[in-house]
PDB file of N, CA, C and O in Angstrom, chain B, residues numbered from 101:
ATOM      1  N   UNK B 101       0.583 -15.299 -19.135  1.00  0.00           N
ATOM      2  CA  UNK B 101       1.094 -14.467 -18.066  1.00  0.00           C
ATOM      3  C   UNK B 101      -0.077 -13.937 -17.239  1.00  0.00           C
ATOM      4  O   UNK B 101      -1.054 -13.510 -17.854  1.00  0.00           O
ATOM      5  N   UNK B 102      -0.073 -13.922 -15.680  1.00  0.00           N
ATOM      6  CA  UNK B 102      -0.893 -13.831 -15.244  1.00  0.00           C
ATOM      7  C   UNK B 102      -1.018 -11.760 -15.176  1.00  0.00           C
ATOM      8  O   UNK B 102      -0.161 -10.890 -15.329  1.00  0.00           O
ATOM      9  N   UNK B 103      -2.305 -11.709 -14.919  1.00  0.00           N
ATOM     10  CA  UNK B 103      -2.870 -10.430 -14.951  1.00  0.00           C
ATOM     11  C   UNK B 103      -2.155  -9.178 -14.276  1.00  0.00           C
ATOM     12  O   UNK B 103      -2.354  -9.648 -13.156  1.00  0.00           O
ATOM     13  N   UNK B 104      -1.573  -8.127 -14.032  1.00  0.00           N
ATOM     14  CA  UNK B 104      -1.104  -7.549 -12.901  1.00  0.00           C
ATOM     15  C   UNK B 104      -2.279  -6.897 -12.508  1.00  0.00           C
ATOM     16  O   UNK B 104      -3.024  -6.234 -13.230  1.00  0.00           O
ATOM     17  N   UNK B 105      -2.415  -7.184 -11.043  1.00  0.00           N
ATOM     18  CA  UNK B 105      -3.203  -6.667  -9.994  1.00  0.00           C
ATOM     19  C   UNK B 105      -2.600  -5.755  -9.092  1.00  0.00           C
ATOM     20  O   UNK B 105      -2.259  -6.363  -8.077  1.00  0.00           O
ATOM     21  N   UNK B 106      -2.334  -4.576  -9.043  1.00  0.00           N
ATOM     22  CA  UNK B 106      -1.782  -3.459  -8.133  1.00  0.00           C
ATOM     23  C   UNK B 106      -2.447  -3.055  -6.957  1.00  0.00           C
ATOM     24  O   UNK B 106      -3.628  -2.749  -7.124  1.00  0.00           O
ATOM     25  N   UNK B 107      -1.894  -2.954  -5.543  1.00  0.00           N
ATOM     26  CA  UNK B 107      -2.310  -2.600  -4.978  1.00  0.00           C
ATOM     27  C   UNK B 107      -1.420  -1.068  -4.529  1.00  0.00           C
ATOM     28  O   UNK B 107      -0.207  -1.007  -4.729  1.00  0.00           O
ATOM     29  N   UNK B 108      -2.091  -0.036  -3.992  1.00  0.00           N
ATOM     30  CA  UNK B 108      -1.024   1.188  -3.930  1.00  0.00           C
ATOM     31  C   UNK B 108      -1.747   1.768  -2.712  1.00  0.00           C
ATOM     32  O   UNK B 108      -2.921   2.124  -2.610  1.00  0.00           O
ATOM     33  N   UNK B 109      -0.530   1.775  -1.611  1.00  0.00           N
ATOM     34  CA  UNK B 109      -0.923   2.259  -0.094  1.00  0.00           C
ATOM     35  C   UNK B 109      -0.345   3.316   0.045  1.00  0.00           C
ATOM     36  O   UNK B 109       0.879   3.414  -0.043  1.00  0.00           O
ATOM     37  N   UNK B 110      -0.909   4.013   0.220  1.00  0.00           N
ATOM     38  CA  UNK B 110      -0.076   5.650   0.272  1.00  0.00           C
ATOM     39  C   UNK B 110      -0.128   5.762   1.818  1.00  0.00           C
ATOM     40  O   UNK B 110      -1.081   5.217   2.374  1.00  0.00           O
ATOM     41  N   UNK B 111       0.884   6.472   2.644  1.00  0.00           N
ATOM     42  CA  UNK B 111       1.088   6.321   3.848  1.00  0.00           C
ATOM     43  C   UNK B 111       0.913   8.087   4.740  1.00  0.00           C
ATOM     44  O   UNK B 111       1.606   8.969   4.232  1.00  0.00           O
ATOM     45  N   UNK B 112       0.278   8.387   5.630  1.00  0.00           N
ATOM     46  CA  UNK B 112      -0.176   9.617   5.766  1.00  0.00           C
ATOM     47  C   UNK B 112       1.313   9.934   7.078  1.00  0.00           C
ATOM     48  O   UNK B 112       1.786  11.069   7.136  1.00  0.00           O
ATOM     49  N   UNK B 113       1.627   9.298   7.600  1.00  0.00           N
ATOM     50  CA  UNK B 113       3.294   9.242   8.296  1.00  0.00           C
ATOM     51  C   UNK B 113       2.252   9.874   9.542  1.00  0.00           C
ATOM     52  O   UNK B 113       2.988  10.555  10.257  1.00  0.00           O
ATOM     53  N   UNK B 114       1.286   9.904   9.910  1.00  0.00           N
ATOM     54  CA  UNK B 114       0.654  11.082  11.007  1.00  0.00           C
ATOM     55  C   UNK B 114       0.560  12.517   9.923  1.00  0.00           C
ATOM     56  O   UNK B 114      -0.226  12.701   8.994  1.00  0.00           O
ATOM     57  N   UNK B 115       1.441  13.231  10.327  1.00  0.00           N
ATOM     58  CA  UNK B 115       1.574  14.837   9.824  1.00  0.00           C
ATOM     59  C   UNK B 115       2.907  14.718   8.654  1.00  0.00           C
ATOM     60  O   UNK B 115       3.023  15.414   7.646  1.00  0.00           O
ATOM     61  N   UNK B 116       3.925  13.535   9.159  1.00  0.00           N
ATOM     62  CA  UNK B 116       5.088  13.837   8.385  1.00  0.00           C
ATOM     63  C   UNK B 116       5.070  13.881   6.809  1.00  0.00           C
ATOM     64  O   UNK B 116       5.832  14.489   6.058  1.00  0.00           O
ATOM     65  N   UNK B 117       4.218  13.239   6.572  1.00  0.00           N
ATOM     66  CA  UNK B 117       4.005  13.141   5.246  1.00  0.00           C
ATOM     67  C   UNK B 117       2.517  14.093   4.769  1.00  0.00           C
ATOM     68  O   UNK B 117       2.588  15.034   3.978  1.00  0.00           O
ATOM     69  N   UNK B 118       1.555  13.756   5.247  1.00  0.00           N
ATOM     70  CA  UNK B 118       0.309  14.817   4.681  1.00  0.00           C
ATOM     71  C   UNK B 118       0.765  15.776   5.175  1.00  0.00           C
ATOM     72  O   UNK B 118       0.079  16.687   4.712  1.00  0.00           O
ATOM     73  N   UNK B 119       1.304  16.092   5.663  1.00  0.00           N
ATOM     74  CA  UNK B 119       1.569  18.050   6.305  1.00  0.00           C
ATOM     75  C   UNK B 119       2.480  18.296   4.983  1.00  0.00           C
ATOM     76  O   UNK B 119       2.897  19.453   4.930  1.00  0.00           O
ATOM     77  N   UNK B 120       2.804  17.625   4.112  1.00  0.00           N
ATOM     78  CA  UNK B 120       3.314  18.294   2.747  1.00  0.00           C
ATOM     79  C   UNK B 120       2.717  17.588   1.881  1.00  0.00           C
ATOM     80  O   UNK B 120       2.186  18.311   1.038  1.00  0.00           O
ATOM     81  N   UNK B 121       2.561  16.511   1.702  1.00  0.00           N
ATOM     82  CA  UNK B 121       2.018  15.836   0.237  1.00  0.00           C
ATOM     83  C   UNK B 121       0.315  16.073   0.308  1.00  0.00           C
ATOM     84  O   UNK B 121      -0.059  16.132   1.480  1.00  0.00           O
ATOM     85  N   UNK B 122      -0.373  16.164  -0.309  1.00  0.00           N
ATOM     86  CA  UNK B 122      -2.060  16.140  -0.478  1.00  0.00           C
ATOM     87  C   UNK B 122      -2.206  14.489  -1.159  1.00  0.00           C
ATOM     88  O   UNK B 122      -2.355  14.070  -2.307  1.00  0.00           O
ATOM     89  N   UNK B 123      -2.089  13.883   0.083  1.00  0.00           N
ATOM     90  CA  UNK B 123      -1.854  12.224  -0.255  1.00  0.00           C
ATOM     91  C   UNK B 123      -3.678  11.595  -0.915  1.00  0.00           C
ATOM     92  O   UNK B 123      -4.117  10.647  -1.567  1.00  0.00           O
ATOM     93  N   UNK B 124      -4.197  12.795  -0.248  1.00  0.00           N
ATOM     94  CA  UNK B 124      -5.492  12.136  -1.031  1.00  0.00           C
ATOM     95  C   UNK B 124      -5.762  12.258  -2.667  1.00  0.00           C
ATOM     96  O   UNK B 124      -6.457  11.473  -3.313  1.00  0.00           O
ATOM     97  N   UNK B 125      -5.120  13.315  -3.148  1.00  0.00           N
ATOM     98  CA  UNK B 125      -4.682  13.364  -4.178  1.00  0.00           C
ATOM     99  C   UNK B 125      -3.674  12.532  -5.226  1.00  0.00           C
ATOM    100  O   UNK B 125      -3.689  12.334  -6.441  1.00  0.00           O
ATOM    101  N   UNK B 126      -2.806  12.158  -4.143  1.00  0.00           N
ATOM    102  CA  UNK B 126      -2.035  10.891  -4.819  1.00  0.00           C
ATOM    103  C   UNK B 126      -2.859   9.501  -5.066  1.00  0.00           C
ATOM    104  O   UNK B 126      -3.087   8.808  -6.058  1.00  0.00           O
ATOM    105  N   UNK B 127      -3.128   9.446  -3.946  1.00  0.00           N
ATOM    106  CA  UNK B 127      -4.420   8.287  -4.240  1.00  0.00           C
ATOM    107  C   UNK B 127      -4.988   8.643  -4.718  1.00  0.00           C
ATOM    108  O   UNK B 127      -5.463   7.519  -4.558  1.00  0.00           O
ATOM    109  N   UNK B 128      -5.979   9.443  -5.622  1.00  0.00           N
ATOM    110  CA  UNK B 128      -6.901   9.245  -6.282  1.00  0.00           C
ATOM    111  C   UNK B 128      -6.383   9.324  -7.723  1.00  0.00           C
ATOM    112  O   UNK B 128      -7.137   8.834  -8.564  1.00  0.00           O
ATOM    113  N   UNK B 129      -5.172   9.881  -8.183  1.00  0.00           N
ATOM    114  CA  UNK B 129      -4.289   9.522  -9.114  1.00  0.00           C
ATOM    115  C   UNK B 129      -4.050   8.395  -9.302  1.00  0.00           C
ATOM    116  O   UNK B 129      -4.062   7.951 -10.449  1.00  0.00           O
ATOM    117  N   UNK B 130      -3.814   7.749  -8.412  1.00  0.00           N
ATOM    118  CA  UNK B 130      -2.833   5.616  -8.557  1.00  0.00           C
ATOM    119  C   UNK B 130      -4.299   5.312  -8.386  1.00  0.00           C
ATOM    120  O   UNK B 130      -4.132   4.103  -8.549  1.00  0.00           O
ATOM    121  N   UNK B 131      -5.522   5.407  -8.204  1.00  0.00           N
ATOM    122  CA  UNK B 131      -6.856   4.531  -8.716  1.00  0.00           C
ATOM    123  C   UNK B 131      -7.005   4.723 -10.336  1.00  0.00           C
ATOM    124  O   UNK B 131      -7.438   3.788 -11.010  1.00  0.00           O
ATOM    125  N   UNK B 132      -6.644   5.927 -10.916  1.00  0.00           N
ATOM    126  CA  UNK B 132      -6.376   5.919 -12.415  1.00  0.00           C
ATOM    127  C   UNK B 132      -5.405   5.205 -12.934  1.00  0.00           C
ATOM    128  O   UNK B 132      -5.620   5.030 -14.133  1.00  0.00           O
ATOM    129  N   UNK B 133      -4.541   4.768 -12.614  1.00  0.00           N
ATOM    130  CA  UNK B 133      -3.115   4.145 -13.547  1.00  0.00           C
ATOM    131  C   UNK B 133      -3.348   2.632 -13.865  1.00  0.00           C
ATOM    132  O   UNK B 133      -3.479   1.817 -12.952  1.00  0.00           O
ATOM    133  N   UNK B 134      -3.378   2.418 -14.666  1.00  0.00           N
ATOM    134  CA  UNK B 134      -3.186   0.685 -15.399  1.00  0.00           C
ATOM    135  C   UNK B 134      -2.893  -0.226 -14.389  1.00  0.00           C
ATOM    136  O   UNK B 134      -1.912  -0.007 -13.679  1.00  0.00           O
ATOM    137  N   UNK B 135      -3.515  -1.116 -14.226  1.00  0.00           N
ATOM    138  CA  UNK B 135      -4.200  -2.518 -13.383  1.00  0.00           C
ATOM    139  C   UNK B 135      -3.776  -1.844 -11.915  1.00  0.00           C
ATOM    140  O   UNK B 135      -3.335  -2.751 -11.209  1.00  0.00           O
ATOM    141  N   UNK B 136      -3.761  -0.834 -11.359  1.00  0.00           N
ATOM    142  CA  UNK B 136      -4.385  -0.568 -10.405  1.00  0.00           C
ATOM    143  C   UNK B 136      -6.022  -1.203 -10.002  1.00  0.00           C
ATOM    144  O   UNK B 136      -7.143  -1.101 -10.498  1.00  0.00           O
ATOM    145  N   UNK B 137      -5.453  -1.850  -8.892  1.00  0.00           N
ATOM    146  CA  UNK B 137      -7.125  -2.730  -8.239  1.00  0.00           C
ATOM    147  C   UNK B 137      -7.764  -1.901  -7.372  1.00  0.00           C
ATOM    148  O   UNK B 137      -8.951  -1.577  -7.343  1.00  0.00           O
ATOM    149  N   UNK B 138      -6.562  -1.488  -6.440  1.00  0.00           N
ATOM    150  CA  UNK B 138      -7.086  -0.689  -4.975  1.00  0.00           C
ATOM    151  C   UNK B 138      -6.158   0.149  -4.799  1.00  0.00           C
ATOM    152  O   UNK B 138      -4.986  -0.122  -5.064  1.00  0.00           O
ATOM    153  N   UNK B 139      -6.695   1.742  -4.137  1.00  0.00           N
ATOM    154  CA  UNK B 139      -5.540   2.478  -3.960  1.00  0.00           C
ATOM    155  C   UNK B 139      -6.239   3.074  -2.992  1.00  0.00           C
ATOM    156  O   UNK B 139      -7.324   3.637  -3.144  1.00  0.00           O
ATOM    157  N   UNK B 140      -5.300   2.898  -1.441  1.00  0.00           N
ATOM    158  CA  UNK B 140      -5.922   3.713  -0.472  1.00  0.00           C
ATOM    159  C   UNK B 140      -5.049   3.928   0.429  1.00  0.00           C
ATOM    160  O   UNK B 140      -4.134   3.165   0.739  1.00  0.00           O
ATOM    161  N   UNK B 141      -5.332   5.142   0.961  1.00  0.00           N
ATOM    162  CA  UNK B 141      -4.627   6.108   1.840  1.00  0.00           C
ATOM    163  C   UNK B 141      -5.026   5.468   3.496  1.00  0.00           C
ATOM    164  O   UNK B 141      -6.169   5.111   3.784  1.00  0.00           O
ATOM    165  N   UNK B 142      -3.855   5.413   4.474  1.00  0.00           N
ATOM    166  CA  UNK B 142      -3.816   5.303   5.662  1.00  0.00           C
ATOM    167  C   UNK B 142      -2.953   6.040   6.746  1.00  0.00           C
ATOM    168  O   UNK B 142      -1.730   6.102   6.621  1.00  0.00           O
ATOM    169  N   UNK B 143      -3.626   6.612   7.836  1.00  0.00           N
ATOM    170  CA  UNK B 143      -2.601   7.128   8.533  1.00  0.00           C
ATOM    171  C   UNK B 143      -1.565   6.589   9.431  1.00  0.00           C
ATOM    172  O   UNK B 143      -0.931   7.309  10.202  1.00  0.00           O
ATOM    173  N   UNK B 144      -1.396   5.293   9.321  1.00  0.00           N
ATOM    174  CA  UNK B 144      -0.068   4.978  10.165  1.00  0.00           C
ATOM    175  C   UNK B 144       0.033   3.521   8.908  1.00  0.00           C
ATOM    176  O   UNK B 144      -0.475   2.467   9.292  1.00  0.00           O
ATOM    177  N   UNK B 145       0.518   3.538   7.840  1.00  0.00           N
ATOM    178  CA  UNK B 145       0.911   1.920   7.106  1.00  0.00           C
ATOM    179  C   UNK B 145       1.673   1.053   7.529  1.00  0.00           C
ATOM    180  O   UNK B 145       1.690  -0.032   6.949  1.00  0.00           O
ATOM    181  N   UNK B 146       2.561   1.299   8.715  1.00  0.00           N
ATOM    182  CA  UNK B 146       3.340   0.457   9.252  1.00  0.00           C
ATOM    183  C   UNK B 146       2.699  -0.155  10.484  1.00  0.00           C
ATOM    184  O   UNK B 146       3.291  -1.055  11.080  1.00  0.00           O
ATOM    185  N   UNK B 147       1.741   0.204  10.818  1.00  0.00           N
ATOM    186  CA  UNK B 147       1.095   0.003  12.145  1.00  0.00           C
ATOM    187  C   UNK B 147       0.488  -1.304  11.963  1.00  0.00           C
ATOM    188  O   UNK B 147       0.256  -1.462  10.764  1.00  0.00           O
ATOM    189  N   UNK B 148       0.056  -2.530  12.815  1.00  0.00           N
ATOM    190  CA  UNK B 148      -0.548  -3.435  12.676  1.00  0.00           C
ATOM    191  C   UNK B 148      -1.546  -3.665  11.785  1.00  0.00           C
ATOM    192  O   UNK B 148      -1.622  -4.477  10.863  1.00  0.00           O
ATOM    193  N   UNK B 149      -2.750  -2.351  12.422  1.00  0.00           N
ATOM    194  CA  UNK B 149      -3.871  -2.587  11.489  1.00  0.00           C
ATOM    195  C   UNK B 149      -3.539  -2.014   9.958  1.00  0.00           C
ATOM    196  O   UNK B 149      -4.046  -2.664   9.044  1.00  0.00           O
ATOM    197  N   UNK B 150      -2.764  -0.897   9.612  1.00  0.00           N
ATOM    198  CA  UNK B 150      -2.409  -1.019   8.267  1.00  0.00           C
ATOM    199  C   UNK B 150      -1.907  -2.067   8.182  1.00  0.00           C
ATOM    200  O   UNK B 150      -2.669  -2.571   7.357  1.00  0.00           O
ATOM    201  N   UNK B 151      -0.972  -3.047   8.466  1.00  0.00           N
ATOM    202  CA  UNK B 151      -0.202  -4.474   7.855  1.00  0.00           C
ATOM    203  C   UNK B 151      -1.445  -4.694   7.530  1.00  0.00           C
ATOM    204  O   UNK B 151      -1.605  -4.688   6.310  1.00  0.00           O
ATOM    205  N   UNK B 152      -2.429  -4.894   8.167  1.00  0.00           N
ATOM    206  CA  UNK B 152      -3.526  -6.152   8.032  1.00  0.00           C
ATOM    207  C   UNK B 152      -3.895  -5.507   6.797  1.00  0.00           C
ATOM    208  O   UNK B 152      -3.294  -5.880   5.789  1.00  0.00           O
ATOM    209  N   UNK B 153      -4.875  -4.501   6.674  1.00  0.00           N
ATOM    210  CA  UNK B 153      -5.236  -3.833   5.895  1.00  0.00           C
ATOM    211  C   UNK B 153      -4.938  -4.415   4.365  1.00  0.00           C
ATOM    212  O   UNK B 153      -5.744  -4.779   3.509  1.00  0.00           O
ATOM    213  N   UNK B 154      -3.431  -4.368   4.336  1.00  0.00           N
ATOM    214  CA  UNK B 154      -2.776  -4.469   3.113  1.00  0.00           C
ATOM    215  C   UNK B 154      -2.736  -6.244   2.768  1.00  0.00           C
ATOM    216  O   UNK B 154      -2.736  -6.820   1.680  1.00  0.00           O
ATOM    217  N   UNK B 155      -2.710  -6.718   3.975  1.00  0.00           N
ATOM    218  CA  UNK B 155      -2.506  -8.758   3.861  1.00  0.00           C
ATOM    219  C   UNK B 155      -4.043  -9.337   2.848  1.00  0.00           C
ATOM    220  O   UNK B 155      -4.228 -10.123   1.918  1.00  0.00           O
ATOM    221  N   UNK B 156      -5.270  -8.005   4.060  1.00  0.00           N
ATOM    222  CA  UNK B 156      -6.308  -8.973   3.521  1.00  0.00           C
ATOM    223  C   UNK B 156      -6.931  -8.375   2.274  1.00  0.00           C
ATOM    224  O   UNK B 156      -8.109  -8.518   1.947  1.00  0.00           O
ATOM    225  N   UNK B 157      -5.694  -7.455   1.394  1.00  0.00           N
ATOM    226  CA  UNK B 157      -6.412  -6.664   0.516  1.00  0.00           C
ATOM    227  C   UNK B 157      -5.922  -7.626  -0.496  1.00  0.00           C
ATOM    228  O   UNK B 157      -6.480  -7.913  -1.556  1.00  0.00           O
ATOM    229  N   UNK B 158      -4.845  -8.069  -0.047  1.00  0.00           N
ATOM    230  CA  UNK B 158      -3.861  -9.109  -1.022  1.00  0.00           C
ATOM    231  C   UNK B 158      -4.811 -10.345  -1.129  1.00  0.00           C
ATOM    232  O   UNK B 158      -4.959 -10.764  -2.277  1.00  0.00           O
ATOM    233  N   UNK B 159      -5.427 -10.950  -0.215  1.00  0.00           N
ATOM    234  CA  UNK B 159      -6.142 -12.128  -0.306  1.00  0.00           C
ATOM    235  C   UNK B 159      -7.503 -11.049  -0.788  1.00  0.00           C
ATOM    236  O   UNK B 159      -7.089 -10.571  -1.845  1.00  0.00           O
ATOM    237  N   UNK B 160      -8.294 -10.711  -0.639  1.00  0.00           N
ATOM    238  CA  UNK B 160      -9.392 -10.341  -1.352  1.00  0.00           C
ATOM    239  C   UNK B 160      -9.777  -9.873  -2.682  1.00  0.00           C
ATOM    240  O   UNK B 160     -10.861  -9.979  -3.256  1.00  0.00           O
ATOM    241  N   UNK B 161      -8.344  -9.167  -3.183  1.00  0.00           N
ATOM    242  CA  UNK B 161      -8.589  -8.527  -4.126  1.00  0.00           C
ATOM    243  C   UNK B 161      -7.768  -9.115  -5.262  1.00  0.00           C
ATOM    244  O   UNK B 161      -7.918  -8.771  -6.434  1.00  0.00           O
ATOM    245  N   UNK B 162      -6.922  -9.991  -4.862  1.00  0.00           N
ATOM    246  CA  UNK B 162      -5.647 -11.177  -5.128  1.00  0.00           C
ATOM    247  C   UNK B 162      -4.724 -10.401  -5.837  1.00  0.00           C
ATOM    248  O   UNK B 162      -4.546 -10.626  -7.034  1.00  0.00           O
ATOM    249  N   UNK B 163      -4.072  -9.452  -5.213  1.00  0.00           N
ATOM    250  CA  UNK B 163      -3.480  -8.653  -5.548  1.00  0.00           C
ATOM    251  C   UNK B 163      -2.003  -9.642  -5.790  1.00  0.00           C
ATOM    252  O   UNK B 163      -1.889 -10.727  -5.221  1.00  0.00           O
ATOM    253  N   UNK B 164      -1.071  -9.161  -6.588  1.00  0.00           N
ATOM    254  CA  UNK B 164       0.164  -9.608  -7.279  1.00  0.00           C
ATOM    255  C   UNK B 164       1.011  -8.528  -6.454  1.00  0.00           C
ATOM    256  O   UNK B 164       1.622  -8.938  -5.467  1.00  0.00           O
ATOM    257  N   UNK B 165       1.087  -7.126  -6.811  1.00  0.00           N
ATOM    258  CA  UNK B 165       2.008  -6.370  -6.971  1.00  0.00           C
ATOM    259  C   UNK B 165       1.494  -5.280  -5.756  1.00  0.00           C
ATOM    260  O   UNK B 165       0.313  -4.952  -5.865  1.00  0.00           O
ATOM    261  N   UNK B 166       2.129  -4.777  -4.791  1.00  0.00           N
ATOM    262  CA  UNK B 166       2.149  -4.060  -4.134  1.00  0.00           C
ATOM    263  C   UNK B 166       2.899  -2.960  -3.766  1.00  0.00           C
ATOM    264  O   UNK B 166       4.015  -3.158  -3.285  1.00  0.00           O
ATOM    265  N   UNK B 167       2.455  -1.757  -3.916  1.00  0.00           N
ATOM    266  CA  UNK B 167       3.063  -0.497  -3.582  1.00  0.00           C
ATOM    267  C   UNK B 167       2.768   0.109  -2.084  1.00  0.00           C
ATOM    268  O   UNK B 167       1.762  -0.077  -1.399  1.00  0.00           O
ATOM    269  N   UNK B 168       4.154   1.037  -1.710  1.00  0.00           N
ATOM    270  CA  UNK B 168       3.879   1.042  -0.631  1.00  0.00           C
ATOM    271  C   UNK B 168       4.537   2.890  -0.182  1.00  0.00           C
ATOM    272  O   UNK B 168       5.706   2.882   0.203  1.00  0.00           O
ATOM    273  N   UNK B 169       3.981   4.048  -0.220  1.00  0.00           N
ATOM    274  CA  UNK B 169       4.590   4.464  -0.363  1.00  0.00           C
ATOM    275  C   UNK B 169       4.201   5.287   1.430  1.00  0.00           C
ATOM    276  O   UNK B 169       3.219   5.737   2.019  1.00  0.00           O
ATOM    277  N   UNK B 170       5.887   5.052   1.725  1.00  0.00           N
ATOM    278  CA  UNK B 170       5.775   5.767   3.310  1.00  0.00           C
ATOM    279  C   UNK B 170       7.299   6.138   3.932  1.00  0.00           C
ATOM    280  O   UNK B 170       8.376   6.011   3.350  1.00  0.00           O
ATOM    281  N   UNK B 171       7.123   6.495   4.907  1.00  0.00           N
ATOM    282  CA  UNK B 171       8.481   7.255   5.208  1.00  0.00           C
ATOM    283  C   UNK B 171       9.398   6.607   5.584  1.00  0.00           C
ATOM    284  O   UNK B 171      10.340   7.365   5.812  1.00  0.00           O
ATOM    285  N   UNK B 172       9.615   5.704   5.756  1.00  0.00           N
ATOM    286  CA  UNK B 172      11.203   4.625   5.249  1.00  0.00           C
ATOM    287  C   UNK B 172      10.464   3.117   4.222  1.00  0.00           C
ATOM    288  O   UNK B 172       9.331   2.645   4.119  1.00  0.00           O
ATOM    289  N   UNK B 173      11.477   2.862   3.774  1.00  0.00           N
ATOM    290  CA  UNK B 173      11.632   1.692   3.313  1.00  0.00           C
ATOM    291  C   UNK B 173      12.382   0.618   3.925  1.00  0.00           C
ATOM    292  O   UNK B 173      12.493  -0.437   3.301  1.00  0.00           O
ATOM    293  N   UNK B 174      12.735   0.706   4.687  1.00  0.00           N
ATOM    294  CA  UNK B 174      13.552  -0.333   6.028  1.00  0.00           C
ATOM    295  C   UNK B 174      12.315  -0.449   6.456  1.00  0.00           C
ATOM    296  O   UNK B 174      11.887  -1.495   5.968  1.00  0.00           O
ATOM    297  N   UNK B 175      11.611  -0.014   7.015  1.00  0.00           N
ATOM    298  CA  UNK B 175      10.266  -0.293   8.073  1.00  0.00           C
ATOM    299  C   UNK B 175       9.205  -1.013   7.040  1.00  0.00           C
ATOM    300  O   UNK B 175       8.826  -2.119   7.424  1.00  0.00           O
ATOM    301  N   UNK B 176       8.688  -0.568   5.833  1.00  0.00           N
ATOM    302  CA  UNK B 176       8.023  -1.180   5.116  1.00  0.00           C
ATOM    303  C   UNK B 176       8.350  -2.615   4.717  1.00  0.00           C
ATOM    304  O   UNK B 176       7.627  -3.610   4.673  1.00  0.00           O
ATOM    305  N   UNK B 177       9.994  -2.396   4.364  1.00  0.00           N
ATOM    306  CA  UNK B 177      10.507  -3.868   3.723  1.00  0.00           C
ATOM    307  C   UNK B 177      10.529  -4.677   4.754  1.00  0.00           C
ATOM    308  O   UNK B 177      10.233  -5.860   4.583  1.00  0.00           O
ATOM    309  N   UNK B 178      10.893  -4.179   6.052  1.00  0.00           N
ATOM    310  CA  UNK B 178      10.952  -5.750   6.723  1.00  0.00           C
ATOM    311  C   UNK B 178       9.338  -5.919   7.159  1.00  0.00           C
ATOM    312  O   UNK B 178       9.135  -7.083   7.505  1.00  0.00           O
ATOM    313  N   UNK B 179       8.522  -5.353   7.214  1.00  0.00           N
ATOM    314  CA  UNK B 179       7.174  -5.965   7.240  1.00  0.00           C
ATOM    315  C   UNK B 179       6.468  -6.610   6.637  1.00  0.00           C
ATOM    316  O   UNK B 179       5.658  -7.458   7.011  1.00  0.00           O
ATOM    317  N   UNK B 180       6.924  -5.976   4.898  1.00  0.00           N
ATOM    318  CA  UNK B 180       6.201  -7.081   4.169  1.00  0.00           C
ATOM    319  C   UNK B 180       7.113  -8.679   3.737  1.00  0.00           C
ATOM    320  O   UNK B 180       6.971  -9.609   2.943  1.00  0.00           O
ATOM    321  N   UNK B 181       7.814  -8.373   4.525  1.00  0.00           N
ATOM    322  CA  UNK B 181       8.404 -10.016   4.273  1.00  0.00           C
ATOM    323  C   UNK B 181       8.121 -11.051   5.655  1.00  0.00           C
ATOM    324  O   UNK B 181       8.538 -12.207   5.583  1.00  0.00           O
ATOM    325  N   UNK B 182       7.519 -10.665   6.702  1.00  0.00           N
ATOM    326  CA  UNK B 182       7.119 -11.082   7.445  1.00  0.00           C
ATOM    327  C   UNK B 182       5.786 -11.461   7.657  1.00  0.00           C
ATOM    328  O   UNK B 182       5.394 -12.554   8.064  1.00  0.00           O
ATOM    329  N   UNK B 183       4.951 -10.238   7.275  1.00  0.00           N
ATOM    330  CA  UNK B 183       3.830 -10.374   7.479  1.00  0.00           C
ATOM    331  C   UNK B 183       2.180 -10.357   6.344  1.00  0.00           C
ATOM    332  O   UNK B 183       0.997 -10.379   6.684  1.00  0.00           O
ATOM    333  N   UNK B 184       2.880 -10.305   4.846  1.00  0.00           N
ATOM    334  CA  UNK B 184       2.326 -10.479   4.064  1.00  0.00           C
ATOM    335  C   UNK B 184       2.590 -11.553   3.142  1.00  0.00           C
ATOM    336  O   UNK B 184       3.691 -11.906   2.722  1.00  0.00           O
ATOM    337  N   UNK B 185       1.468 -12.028   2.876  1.00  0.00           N
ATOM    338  CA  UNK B 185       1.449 -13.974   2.223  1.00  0.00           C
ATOM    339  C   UNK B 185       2.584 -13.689   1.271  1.00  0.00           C
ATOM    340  O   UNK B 185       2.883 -12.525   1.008  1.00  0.00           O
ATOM    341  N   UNK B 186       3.383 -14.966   0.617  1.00  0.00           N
ATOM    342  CA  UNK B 186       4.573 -14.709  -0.231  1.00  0.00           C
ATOM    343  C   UNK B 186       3.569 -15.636  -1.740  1.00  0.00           C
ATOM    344  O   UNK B 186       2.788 -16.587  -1.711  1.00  0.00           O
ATOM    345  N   UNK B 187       4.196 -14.609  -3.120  1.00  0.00           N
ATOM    346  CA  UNK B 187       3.066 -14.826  -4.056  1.00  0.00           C
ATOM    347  C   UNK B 187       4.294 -15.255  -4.951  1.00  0.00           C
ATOM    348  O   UNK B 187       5.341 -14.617  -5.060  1.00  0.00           O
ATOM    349  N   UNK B 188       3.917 -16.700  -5.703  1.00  0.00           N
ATOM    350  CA  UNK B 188       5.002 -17.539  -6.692  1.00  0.00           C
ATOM    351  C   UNK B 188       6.037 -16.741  -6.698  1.00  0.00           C
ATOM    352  O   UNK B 188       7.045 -17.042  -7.337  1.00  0.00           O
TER     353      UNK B 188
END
């Protein structure tokens, strides 16, 4: 069975989300948790350059499993089925 490689994007929403969560804190929590590879905080994750962010973290770091945590899941889900490589 192959290795799990985690990646965990915590999403700063602008204000909507860090104006209550201390997201840098969450991230530095999910860099502690089991096969966590990469865990990093961005202020817009839905935005282009976050997509990218997350595509070429997947090819660099050969990430398996990806977390994504931001203020919808409609907006996240249809991005990563578009725009991030599809893994077996």
């Amino acid at each position: 069975m192959e290795k799990l490689k985690i990646g965990v994007y915590v999403c700063d929403c602008g204000i909507n989300i860090a104006g209550t969560v201390n997201v840098g804190e969450v991230v530095k929590f999910a860099r502690e948790l089991p096969n966590v590879t990469i865990a990093r905080e961005y202020k817009y994750q839905c935005s282009d350059p976050g997509q990218k962010m997350i595509k070429e973290d997947i090819k660099a770091q050969g990430l398996n499993r990806v977390v994504v945590a931001s203020c919808t899941p409609l907006c996240t889900r249809s991005l990563s089925r578009t725009r991030w490589p599809k893994r077996g």
